[in-house]
Structure formats: structure tokens, C-alpha cells
C-alpha positions in Angstrom: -3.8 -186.3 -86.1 -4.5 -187.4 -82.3 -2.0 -187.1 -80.0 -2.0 -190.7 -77.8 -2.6 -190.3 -74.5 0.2 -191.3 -71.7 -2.5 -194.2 -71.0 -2.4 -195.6 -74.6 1.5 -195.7 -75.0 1.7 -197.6 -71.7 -1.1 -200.6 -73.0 1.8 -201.7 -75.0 4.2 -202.6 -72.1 3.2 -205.8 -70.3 1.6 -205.6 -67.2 4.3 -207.3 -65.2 6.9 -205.1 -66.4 4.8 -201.8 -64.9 3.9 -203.6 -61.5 8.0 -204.3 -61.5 9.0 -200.4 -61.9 6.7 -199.7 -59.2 6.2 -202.2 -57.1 7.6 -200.6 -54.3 4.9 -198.0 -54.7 1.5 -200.6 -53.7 0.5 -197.7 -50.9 -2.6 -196.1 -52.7 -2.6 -193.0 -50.2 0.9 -191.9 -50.6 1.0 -188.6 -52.7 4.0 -189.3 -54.4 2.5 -192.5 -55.6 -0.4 -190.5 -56.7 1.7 -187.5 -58.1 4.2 -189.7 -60.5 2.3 -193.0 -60.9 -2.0 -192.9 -60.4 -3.3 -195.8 -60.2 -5.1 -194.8 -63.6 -2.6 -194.9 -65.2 -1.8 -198.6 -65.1 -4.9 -199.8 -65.5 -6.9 -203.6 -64.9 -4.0 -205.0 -67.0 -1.3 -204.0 -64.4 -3.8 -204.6 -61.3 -4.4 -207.8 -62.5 -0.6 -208.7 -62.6 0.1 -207.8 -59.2 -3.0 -209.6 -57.9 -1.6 -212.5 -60.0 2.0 -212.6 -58.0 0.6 -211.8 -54.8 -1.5 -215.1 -55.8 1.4 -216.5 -56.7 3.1 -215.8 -53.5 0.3 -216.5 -51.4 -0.6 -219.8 -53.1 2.9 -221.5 -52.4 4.5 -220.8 -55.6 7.6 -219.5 -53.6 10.1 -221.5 -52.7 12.0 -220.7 -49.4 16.0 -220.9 -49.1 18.1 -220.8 -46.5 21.8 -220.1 -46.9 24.6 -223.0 -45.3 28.0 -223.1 -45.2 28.7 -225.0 -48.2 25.2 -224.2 -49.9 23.8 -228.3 -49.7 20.6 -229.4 -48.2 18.2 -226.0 -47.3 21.0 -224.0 -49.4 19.9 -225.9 -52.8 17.5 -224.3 -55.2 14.8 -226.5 -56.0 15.4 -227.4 -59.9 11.3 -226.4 -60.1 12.0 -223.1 -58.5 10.9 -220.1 -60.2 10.8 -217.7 -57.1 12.6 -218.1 -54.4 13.0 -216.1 -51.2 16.6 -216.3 -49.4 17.4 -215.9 -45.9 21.1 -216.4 -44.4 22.3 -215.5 -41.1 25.8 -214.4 -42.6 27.0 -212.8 -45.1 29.4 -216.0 -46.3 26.8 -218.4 -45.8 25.7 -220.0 -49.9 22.8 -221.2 -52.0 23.5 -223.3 -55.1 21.8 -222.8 -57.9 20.3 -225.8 -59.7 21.0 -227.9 -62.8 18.9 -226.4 -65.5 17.8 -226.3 -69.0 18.1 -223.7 -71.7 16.0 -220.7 -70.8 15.2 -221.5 -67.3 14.5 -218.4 -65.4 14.6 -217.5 -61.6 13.7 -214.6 -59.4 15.9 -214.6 -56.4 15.1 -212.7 -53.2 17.4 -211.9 -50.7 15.6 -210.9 -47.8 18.0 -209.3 -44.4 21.0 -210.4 -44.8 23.0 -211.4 -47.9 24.9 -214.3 -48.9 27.0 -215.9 -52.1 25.3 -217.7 -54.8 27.5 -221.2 -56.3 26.4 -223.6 -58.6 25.8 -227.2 -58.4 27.4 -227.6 -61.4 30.4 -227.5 -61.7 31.0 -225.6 -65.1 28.2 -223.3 -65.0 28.9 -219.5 -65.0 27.1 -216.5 -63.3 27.7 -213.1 -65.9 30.4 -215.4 -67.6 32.5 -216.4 -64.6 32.4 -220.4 -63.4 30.4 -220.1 -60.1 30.3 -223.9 -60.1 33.9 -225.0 -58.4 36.2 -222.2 -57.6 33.7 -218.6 -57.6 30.8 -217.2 -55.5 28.5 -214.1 -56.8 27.7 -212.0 -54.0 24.0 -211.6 -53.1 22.7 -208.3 -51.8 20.0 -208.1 -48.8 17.3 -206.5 -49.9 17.5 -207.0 -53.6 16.0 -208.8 -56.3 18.0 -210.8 -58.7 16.7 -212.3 -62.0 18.3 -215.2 -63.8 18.1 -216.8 -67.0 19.9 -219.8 -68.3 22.0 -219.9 -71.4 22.8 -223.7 -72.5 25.2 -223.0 -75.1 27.5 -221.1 -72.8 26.5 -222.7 -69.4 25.6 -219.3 -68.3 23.3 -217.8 -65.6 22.8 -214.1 -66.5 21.5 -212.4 -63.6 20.6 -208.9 -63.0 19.6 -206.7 -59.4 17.2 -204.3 -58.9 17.8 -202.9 -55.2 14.5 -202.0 -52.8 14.4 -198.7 -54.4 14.2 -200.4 -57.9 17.4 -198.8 -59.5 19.5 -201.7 -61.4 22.5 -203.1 -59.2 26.1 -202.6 -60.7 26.0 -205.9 -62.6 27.5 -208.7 -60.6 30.8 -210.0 -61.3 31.9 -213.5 -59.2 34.8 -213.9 -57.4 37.0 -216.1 -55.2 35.8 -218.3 -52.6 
């Protein structure tokens, strides 16, 4: 029997998912890149996904945020919005997340300085906790959140992967 090569177990992961576990890794000439990921190891599949969020990202489909005070007019994420880059000038400064449908999914980056993340609705939940009226979940610079909507419970569940890509300590809202 043939042993499968490294290269053969991978096809089976979708492309995006590689480009996400090393997309802090794009630089082609760095050794450890080379050492612990070669390029041939990924493949057209993977190059193709990465040239398809940079197009993405390049093309518009990004929609910018900027934290306020009480998360209304630049701090409100656009109901269309699937990725959205964040910028805040303070740490207490707030976007609100939008009114959404069952499965809706987000991609949330928080660029230099972080912020909290409400809702505009008042009973939704972040990770189970109402973000909507009385909580705030606390957004890291530097890090990329992804969200998907649950109807049936009103719930956001978000995750983090920091700039290094290791998973955030999940994210539980508190107090205003």
C-alpha cells in the first residue's frame, strides 16, 4: 500500500482554511516560511484563495469601521458587511454589530487600537451574553474575530485569532 504524501492529505482541507493558518507567513524568502510551510506544499488551490481575498480586499469588498462613543453612525456595521476592518482611537470607543439573519457571518479586524463590540439589537448575545442593552465584548488590536449568527438563540459566536494566529481566550462580555 502507498503511503500518501503530506501534499495529498492537505488537498482535502479547503484552501481558505490553509491561507488562514499561515497567512501571516506571505513572505516567500523567509526560511522559516520555507522550512515549516513551502509554498509546495499548498499548492494552486491555496494560491488561488489568497489571490481571491486579496481581490477581495483590493476590490472594495471591505467595509471600513470606525469606533464612537456610543457605537452609531461610522460605529455601525453595515448589515451587508462580511469583512470589516476597525479602527478606534480608544480603547472604550464601540461598533455595533448589525441586525442579522440566521447564519450570517462576519470577519472583524481590529486594526491599532481596540475597542468594545454592542449590538444594535437589543437582545442579541456575543458567546451567550446580551451585548445588545447592558454588555460590551472587548475587541483586541491586532486580532481577527469571526462571527456567525445563531437565530434560535439570538447569538453571535465569535472566535480571535491574534497576529501570531494562536486562538484568543474565548471572549466573554461584560458590563458597560
Amino acid at each position: 500500500m502507498r503511503r500518501a504524501r503530506t501534499e495529498d492529505n492537505l488537498s482535502a482541507i479547503p484552501a481558505n482554511a490553509l491561507v488562514e493558518l499561515f497567512q501571516d507567513q506571505r513572505n516567500a524568502d523567509d526560511p522559516v516560511r520555507e522550512q515549516y510551510a513551502p509554498a509546495s506544499l499548498f499548492g494552486t488551490a491555496a494560491a488561488a484563495a489568497q489571490a481571491d481575498i486579496d481581490a477581495q480586499i483590493a476590490g472594495g469588498n471591505t467595509d471600513a469601521v470606525t469606533a464612537t462613543a456610543d457605537g452609531l453612525t461610522t460605529g455601525l456595521i453595515p448589515a451587508t458587511a462580511q469583512n470589516v476592518e476597525i479602527t478606534s482611537d480608544d480603547a472604550t470607543k464601540q461598533v455595533s454589530l448589525p441586525a442579522a439573519v440566521d447564519g450570517k457571518e462576519l470577519r472583524l479586524r481590529v486594526i491599532a487600537t481596540g475597542c468594545e463590540l454592542i449590538s444594535a439589537v437589543a437582545t442579541d448575545k456575543v458567546n451567550n451574553v446580551v451585548v445588545g442593552a447592558t454588555n460590551e465584548a472587548a475587541l483586541v488590536a491586532g486580532t481577527l474575530y469571526t462571527l456567525r449568527y445563531v437565530a434560535a438563540t439570538d447569538n453571535w459566536v465569535m472566535t480571535g485569532l491574534t497576529a501570531l494566529g494562536a486562538v484568543e481566550t474565548p471572549v466573554v462580555p461584560d458590563a458597560l
